[in-house]
C-alpha positions in Angstrom: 2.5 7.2 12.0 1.0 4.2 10.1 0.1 4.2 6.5 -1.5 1.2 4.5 -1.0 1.1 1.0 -3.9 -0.1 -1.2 -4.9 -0.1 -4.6 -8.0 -0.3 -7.2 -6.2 -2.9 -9.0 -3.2 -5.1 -9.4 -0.4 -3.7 -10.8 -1.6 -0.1 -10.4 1.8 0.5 -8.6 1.5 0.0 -5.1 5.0 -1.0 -4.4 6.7 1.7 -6.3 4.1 4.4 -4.2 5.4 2.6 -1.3 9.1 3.2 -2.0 8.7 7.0 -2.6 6.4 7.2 0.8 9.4 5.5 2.3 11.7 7.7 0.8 10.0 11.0 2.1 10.1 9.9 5.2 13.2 8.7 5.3 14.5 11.7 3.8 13.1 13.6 7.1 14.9 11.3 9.6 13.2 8.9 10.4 13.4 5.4 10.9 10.7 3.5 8.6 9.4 0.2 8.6 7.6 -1.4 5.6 5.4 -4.5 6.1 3.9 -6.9 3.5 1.2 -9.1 5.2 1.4 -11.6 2.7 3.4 -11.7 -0.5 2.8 -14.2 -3.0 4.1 -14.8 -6.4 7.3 -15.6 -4.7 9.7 -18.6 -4.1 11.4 -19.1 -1.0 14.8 -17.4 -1.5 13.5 -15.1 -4.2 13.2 -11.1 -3.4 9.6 -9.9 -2.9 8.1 -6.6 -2.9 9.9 -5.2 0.2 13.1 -6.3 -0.9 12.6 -4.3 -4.2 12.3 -1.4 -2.4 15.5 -1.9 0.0 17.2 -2.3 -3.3 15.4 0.9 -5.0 16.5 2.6 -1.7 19.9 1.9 -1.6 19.2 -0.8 1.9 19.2 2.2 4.0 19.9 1.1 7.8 17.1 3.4 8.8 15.0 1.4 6.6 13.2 -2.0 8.3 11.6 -4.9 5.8 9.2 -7.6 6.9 6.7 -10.1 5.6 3.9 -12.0 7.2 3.8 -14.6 5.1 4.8 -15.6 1.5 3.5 -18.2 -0.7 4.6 -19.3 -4.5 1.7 -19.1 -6.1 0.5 -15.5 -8.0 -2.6 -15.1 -6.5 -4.9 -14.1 -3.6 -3.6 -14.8 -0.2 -6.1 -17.3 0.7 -6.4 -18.6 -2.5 -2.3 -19.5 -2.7 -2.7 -21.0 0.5 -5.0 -23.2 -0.4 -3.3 -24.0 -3.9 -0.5 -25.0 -2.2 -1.6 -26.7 0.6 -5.3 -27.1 0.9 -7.8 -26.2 4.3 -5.0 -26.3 6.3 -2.3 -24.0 5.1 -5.2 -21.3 4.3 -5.8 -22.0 8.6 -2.2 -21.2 9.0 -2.1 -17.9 7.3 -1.4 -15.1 10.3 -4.6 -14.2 11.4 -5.6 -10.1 11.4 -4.5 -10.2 15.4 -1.1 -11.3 14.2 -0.4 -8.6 11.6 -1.9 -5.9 14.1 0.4 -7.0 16.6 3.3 -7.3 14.0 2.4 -3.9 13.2 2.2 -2.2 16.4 5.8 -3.8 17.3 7.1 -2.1 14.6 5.8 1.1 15.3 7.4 1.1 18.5 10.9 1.5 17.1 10.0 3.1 14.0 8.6 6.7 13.7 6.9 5.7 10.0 5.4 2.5 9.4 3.9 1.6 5.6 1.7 -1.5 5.5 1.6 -2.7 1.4 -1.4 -4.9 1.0 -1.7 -7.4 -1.5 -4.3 -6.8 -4.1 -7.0 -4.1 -3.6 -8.8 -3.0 -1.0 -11.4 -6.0 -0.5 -9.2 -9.0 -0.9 -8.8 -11.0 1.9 -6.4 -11.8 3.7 -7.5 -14.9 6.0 -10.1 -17.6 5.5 -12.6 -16.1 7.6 -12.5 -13.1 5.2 -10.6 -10.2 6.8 -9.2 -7.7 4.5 -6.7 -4.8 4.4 -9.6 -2.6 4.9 -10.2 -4.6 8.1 -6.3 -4.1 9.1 -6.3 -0.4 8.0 -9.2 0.1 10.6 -7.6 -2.0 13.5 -4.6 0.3 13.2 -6.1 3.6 13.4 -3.9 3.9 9.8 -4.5 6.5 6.9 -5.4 4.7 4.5 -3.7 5.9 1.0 -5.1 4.3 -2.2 -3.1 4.1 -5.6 -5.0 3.8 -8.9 -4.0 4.2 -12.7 -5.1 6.2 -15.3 -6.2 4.2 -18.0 -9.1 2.9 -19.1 -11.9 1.6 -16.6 -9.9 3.2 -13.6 -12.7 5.6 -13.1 -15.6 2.9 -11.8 -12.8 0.9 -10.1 -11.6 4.4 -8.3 -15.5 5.8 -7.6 -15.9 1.7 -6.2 -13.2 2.0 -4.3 -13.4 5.1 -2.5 -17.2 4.5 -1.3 -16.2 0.8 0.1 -13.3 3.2 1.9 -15.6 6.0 3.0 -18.5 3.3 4.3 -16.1 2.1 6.7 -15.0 4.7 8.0 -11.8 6.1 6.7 -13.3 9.6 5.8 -10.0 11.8 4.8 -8.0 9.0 2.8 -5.1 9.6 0.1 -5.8 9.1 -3.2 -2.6 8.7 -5.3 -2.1 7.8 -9.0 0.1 5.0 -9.4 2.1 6.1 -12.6 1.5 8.5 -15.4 3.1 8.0 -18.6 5.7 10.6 -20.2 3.1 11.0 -23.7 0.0 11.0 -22.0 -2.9 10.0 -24.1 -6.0 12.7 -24.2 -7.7 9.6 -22.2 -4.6 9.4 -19.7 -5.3 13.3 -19.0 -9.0 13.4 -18.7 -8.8 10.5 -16.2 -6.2 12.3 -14.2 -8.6 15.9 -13.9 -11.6 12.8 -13.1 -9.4 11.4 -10.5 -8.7 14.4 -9.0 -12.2 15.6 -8.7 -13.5 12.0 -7.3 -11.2 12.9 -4.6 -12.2 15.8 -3.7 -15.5 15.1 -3.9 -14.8 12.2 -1.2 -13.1 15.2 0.8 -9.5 12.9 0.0 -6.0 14.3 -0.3 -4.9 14.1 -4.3 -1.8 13.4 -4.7 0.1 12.9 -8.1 2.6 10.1 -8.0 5.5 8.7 -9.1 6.1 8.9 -13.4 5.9 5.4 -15.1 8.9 3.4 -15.2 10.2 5.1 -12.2 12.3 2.5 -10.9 13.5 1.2 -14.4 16.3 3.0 -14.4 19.7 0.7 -14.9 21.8 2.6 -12.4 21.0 2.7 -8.5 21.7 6.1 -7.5 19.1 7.2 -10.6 16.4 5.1 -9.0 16.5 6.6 -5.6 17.0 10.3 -7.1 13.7 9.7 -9.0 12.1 7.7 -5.7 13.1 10.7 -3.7 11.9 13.6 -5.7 8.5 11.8 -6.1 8.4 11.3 -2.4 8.6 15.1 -1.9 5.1 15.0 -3.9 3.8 12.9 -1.2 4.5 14.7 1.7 1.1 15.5 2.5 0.4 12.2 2.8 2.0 12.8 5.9 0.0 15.5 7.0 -2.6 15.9 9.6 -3.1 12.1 9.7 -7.0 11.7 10.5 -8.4 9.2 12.9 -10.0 6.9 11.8 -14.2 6.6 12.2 -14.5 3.7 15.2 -10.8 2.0 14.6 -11.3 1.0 18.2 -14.3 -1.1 18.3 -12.8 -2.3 14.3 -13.0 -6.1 14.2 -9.7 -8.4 15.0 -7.8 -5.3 17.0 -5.2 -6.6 18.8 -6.3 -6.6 22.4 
């Protein structure tokens, strides 16, 4: 099974709904792969996102992490390329072919695969202007989107779930990122919202891991919380739908 990770935002959460997806699965068995296509914000030598997660995991040997490309600079893929290098290291970023094909190794040996994409839904990832969305439909994946509750998460949700549905993922996972321990009455009317967007899109709810789940100072507390939030998202897992003309998406692997 493949799964890309999205999000309405930045910092919405992504990485830490990554962790417990990887966590549920890996609490079934399996052996799961996490991919980054690009991380940025990251020195050579420094831990990025997928590394977090090994660590927040406990560097399971069941548990495979792997990066397309990284680049220093904290900011869209392309846009870090071309900060750091110009025209030409934006041309060298892996093209959509090359992360399909990445992909669709790993899922060869791996019975989970979780793509985290950098960014929302719409960023792009090369300098012709392909984007996660793009990847997501190249895969065949289910497509599971994490959003926040506070303020303004409504229009970017409701944006973000018709640019999903228009291309054709029709049963995606909408997941909410964090939700704080002393919600706010604003923090508990976006959650009902949420909800109802998503079922209104016909999407799988799911509530996600609590804020400042992977803040604790000890290890084994970390993964306890990761793997109880996992249990949440099993039915992320469940029924995974295909996905409206994945085969004729652009930049399939072929």
């Amino acid at each position: 099974m493949i799964l890309v990770v999205t999000g309405t935002d930045t910092d919405v959460g992504k990485t830490v709904v990554t962790a417990a997806l990887a966590a549920c699965a890996l609490g079934t068995g399996a052996r799961v792969a996490i991919y980054k296509p690009t991380q940025t914000g990251v020195e050579p030598g420094q831990g990025g996102d997928v590394h977090s997660i090994g660590d927040w995991l406990g560097n399971s040997p069941a548990l495979t992490l792997e990066e397309g490309a990284r680049l220093a600079d904290p900011m869209a893929p392309v846009d870090a390329a071309l900060h750091a290098g110009g025209i030409a290291a934006a041309e060298a970023l892996p093209t959509l072919a090359d992360h399909v094909r990445r992909v669709q190794g790993l899922a060869l040996e791996h019975g989970v695969v979780i793509v985290e994409g950098a960014g929302g839904l719409l960023v792009s990832l090369t300098l012709t202007g392909e984007t996660i969305a793009d990847m997501a439909r190249a895969l065949g994946a289910r497509l599971v989107v994490v959003t926040r509750p506070d303020l303004g998460t409504l229009n970017h949700t409701a944006l973000t779930l018709e640019a999903a549905v228009s291309r054709g993922f029709a049963d995606g996972v909408l997941v909410l990122g964090s939700f704080p321990a002393e919600p706010t009455a604003l923090h508990e009317r976006n959650r009902t919202n949420l909800r109802e967007l998503a079922e209104r899109n016909r999407w799988t709810w799911v509530p996600g891991p609590p804020a400042a789940a992977v803040a604790a100072a000890e290890k084994e507390t970390t993964q306890r919380i990761l793997h109880a939030a996992g249990r949440k998202l099993a039915p992320v897992f469940d029924d995974q739908p295909a996905v409206a003309h994945a085969a004729s998406s652009p930049g399939a692997a072929g």
